[in-house]
C-alpha positions in Angstrom: 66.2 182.1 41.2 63.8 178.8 42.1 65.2 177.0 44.8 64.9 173.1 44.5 64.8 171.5 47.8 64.2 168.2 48.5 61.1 167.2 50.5 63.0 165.8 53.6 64.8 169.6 54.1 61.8 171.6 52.8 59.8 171.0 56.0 62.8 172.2 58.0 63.8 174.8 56.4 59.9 176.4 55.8 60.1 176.3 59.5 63.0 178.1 59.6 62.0 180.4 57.4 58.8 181.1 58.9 60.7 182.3 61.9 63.5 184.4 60.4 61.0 185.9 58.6 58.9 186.9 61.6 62.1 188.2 63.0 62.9 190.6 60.1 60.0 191.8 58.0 61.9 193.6 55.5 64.3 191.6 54.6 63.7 189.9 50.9 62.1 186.5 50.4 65.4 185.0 48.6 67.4 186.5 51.0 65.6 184.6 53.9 65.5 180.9 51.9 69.3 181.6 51.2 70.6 182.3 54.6 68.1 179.6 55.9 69.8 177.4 53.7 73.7 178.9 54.1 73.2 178.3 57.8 71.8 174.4 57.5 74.3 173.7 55.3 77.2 175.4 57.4 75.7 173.0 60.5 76.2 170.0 58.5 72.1 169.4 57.6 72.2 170.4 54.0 74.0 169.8 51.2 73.9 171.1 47.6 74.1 168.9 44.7 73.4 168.8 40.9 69.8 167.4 39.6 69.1 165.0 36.9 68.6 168.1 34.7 72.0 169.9 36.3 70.7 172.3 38.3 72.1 172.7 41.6 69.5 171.3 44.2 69.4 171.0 48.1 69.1 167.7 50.2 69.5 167.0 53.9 72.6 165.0 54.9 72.6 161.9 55.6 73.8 163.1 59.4 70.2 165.1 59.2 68.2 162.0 58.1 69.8 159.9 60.8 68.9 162.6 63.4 64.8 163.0 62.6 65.1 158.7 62.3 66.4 158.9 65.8 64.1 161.7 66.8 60.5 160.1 65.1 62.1 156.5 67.3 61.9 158.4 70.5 58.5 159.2 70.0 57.3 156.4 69.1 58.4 154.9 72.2 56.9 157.2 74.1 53.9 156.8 72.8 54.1 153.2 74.0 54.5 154.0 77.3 51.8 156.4 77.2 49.0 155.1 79.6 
């Protein structure tokens, strides 16, 4: 099964995945990229949906977007105070 995730999430959950993976070797690729994106979504950072073409599809929530805004913000500022 291809997962369809939009660019936003992707980042996040390759990161994710990178370390789950790295945690347990054997386990199978899909498995990984499912669980990563079971646990996002049970946290409140992921949401499924349908496609233009109705397939189901994976987007961060608008709680997530509002987080990394706030986040990308803070460094910004302190890059402005940076001597």
């Amino acid at each position: 099964m291809k997962f369809h995730i939009a660019s936003v999430l992707r980042f996040w959950v390759q990161v994710e995945y990178q370390s789950v993976l790295e945690a347990n070797p054997n386990w199978p690729k899909q498995e990984v990229l499912s669980d990563v994106l079971r646990s996002y979504e049970a946290a409140g950072d992921a949401m499924r949906y349908l496609d233009r073409k109705g397939r189901v599809a994976w987007k961060a929530t608008p709680r997530m977007l509002t987080r990394l805004a706030d986040a990308e913000r803070e460094v910004e500022d302190d890059w402005e105070e940076w001597p």
